[in-house]
N, CA, C and O atoms as a Tripos MOL2 file, in Angstrom:
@<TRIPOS>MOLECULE
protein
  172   171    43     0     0
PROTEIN
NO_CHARGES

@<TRIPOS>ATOM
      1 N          81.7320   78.1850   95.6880 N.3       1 UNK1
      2 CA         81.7610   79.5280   96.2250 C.3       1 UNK1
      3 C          82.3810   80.4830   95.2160 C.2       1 UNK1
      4 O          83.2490   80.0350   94.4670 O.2       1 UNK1
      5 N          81.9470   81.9850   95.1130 N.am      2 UNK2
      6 CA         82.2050   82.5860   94.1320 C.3       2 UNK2
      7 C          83.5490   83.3690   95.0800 C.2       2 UNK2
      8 O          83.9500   82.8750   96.1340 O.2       2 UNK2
      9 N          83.9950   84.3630   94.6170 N.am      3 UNK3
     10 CA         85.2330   84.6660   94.7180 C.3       3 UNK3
     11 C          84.6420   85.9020   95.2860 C.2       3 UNK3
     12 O          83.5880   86.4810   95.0220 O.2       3 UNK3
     13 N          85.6530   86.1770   96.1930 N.am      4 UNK4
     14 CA         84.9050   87.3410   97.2700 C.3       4 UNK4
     15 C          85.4810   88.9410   96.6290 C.2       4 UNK4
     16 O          86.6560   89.0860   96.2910 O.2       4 UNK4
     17 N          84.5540   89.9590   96.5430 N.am      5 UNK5
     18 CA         85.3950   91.1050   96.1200 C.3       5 UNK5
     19 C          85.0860   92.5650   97.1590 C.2       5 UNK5
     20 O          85.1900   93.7560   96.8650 O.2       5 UNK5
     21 N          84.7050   91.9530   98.3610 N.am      6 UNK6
     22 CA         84.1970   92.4960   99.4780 C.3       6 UNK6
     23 C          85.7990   92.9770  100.1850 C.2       6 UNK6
     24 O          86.1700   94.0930  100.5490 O.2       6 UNK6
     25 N          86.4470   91.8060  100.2000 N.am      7 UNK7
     26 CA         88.0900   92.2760  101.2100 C.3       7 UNK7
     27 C          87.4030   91.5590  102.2280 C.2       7 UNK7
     28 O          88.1380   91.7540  103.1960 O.2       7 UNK7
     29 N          86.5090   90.8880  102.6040 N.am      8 UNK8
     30 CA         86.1850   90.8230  104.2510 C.3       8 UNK8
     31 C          86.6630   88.9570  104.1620 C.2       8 UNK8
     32 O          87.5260   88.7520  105.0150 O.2       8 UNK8
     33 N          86.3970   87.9750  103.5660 N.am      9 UNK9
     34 CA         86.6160   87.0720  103.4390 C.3       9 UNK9
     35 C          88.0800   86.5220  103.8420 C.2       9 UNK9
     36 O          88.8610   86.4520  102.8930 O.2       9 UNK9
     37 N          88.4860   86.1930  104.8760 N.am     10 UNK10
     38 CA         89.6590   85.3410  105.2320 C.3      10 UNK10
     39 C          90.2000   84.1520  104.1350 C.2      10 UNK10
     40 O          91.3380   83.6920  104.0400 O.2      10 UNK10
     41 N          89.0130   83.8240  103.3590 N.am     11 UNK11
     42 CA         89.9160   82.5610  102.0290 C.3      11 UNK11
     43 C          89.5350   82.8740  101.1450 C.2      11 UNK11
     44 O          89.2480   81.9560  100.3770 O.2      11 UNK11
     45 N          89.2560   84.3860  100.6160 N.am     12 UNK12
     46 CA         89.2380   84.8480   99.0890 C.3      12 UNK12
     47 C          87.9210   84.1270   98.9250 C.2      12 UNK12
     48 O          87.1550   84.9480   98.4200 O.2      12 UNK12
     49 N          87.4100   83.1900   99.0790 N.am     13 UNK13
     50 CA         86.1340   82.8420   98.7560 C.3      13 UNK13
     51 C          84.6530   83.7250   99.4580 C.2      13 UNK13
     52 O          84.5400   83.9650  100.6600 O.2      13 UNK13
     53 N          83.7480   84.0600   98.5280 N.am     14 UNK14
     54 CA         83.0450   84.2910  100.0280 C.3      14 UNK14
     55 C          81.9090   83.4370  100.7070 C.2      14 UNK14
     56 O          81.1860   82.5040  100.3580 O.2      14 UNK14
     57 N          82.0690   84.0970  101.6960 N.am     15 UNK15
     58 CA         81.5760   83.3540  103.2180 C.3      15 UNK15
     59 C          80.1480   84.2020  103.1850 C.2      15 UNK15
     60 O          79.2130   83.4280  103.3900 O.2      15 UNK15
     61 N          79.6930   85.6430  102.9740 N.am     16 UNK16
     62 CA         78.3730   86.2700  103.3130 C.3      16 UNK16
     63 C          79.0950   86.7020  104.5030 C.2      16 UNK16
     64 O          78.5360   86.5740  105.5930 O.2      16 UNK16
     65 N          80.4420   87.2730  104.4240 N.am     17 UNK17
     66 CA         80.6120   88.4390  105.5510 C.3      17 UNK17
     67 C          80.0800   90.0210  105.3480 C.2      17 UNK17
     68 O          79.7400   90.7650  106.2680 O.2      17 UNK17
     69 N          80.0910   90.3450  103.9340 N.am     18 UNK18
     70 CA         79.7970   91.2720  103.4140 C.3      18 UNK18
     71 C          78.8720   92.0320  103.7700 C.2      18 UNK18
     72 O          79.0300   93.2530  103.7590 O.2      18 UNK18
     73 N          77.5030   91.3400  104.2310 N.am     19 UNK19
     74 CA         76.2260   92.1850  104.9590 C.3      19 UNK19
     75 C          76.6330   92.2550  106.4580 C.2      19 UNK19
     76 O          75.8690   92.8220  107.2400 O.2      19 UNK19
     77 N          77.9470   91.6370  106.9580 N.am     20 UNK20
     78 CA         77.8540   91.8940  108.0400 C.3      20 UNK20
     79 C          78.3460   93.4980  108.9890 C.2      20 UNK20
     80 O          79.0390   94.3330  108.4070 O.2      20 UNK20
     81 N          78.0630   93.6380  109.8750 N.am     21 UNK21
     82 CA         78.2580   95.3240  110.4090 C.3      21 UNK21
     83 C          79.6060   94.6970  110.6160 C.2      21 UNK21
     84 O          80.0880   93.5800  110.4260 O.2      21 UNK21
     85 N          80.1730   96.2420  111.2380 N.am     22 UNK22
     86 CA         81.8190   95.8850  111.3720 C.3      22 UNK22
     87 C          82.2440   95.4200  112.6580 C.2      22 UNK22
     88 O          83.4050   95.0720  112.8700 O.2      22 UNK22
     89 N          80.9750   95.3990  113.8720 N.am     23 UNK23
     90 CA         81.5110   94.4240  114.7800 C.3      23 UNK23
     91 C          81.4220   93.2830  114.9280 C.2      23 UNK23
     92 O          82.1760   92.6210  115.6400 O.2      23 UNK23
     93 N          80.0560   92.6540  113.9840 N.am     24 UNK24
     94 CA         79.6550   91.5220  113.9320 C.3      24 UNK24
     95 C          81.2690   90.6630  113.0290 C.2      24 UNK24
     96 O          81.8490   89.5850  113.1580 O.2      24 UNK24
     97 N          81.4140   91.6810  112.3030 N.am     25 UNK25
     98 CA         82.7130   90.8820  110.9620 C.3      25 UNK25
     99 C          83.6180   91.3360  112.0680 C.2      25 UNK25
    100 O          84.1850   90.2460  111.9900 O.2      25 UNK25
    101 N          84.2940   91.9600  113.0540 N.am     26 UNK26
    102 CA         85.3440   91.8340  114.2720 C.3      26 UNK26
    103 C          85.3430   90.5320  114.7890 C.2      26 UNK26
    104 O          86.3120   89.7750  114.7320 O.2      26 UNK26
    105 N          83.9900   90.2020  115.4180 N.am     27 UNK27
    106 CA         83.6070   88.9830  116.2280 C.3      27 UNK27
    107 C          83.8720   87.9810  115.1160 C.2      27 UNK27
    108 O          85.0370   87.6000  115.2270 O.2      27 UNK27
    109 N          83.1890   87.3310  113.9670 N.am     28 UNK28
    110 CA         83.3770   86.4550  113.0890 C.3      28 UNK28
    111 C          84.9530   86.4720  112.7550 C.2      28 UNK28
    112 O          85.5790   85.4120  112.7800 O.2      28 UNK28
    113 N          85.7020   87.9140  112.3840 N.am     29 UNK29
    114 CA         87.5230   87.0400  112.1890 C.3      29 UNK29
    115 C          87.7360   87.0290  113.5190 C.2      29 UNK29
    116 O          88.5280   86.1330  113.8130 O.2      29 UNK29
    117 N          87.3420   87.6780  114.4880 N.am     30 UNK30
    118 CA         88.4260   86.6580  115.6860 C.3      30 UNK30
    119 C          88.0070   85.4330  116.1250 C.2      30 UNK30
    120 O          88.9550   84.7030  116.4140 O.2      30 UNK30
    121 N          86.9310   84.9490  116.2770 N.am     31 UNK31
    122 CA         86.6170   83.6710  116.0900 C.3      31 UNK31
    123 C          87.0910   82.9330  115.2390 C.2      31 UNK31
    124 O          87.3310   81.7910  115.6310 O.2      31 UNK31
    125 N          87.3190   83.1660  114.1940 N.am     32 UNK32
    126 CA         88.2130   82.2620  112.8050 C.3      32 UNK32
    127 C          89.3820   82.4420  113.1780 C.2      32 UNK32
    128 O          90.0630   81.4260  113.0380 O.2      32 UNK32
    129 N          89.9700   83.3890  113.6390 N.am     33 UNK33
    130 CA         91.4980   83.5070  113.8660 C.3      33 UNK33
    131 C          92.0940   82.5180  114.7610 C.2      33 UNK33
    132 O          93.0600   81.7850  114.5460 O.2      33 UNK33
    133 N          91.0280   82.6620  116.2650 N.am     34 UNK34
    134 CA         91.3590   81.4250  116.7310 C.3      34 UNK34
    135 C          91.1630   80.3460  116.3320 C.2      34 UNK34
    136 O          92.1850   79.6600  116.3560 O.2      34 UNK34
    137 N          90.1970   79.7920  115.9180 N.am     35 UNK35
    138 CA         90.0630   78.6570  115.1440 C.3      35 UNK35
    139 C          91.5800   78.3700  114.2460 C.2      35 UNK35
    140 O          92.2600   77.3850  114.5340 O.2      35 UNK35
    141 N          91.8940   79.0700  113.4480 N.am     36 UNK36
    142 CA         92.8820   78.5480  112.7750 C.3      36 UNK36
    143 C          94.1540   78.5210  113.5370 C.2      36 UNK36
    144 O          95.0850   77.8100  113.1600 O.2      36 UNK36
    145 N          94.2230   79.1810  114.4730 N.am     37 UNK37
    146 CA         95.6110   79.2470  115.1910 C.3      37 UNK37
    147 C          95.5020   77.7920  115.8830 C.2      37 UNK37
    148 O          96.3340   76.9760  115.4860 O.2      37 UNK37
    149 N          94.7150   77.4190  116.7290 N.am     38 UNK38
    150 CA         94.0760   76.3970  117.1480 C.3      38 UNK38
    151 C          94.6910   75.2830  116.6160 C.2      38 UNK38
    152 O          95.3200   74.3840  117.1760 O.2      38 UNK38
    153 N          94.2930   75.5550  114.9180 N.am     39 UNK39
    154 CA         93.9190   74.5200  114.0260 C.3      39 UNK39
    155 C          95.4470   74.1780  113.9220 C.2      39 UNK39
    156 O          95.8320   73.0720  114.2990 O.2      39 UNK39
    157 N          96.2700   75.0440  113.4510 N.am     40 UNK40
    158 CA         97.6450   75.3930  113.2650 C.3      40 UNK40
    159 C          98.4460   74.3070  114.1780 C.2      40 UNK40
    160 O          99.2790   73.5430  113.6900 O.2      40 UNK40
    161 N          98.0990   74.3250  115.5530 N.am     41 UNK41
    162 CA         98.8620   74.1800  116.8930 C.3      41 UNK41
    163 C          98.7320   72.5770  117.0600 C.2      41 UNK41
    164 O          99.4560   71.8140  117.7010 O.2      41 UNK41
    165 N          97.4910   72.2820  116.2190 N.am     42 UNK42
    166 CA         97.4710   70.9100  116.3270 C.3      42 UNK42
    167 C          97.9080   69.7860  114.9990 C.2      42 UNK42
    168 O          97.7420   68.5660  114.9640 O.2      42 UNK42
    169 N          98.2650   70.3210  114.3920 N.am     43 UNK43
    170 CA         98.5860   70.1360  113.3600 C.3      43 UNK43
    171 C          99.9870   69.4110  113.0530 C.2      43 UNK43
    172 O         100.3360   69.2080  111.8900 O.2      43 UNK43
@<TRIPOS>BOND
     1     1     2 1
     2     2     3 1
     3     3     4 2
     4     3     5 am
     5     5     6 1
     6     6     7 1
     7     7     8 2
     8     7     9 am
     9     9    10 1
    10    10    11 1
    11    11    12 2
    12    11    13 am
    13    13    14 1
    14    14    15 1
    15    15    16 2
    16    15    17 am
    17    17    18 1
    18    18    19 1
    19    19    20 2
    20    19    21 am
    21    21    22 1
    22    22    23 1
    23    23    24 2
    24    23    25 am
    25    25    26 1
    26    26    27 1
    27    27    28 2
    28    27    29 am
    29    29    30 1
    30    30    31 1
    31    31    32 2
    32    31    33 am
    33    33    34 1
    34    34    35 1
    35    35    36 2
    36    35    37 am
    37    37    38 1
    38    38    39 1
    39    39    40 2
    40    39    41 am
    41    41    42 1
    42    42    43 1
    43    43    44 2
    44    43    45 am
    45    45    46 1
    46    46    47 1
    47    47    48 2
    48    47    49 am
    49    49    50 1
    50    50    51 1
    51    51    52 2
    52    51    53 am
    53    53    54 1
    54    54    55 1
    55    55    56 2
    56    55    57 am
    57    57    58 1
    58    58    59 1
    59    59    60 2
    60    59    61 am
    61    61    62 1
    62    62    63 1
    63    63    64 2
    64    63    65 am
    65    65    66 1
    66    66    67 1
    67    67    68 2
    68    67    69 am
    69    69    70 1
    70    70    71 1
    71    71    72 2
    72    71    73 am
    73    73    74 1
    74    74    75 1
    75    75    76 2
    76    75    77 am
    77    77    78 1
    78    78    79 1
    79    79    80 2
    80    79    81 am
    81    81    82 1
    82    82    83 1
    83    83    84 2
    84    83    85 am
    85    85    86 1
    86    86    87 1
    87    87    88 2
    88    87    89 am
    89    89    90 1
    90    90    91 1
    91    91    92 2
    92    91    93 am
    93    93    94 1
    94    94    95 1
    95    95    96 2
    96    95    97 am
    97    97    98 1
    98    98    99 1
    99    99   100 2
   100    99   101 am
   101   101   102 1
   102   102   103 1
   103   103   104 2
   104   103   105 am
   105   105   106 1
   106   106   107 1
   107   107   108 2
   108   107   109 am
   109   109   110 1
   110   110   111 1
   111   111   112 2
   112   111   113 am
   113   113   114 1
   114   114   115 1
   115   115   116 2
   116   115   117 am
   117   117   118 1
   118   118   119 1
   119   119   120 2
   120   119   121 am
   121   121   122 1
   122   122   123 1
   123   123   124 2
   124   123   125 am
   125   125   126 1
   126   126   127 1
   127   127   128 2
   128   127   129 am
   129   129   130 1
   130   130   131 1
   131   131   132 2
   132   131   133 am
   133   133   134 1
   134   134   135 1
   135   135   136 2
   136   135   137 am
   137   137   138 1
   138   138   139 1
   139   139   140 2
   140   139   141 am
   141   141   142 1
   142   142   143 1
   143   143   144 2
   144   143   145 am
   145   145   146 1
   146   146   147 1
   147   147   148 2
   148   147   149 am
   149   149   150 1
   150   150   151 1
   151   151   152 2
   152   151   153 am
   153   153   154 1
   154   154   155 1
   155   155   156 2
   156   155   157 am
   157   157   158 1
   158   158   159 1
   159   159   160 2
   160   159   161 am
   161   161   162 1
   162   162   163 1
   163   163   164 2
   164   163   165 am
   165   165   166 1
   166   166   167 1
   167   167   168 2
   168   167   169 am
   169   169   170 1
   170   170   171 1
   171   171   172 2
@<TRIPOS>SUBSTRUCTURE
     1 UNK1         2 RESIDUE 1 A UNK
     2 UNK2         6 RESIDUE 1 A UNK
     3 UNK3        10 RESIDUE 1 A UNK
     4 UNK4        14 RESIDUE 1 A UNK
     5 UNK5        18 RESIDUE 1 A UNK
     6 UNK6        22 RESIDUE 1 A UNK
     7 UNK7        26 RESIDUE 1 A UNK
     8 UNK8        30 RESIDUE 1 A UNK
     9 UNK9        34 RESIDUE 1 A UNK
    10 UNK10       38 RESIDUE 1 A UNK
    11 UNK11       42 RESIDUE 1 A UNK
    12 UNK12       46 RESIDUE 1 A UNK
    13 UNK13       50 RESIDUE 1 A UNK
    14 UNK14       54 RESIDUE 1 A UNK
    15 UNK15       58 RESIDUE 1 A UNK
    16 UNK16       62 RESIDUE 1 A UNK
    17 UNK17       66 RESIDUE 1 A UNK
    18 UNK18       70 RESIDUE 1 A UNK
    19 UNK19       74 RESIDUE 1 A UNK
    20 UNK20       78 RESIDUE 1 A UNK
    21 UNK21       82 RESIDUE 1 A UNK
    22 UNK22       86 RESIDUE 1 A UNK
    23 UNK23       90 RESIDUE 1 A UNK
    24 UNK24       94 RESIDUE 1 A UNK
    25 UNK25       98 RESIDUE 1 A UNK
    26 UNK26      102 RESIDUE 1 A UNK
    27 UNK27      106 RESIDUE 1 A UNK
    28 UNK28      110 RESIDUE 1 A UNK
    29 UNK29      114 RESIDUE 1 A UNK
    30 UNK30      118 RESIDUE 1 A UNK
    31 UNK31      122 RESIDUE 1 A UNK
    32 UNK32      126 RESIDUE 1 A UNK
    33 UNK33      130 RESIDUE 1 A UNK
    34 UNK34      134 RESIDUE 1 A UNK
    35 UNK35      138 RESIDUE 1 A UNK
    36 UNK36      142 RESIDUE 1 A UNK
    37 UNK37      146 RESIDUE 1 A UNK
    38 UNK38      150 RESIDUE 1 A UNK
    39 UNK39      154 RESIDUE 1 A UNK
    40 UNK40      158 RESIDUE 1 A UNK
    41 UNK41      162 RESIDUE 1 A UNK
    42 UNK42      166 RESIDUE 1 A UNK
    43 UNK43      170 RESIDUE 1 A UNK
């Protein structure tokens, strides 16, 4: 993965958030957010 220079990417890498609109990229980090909190909790 190349290195993201968008800002939208949660791990500096990018993902192809970049074409996304700004609610679609709302919905995609809060979905990741939970995911990692999630991820976090079980850990």
């Amino acid at each position: 993965m190349a290195d993201c220079s968008c800002g939208r990417s949660p791990t500096g890498k990018c993902v192809g958030w970049h074409s996304l609109s700004e609610e679609q990229y709302q919905e995609k980090k809060s979905v990741y957010d939970a995911r990692q909190t999630a991820k976090s909790v079980t850990d």
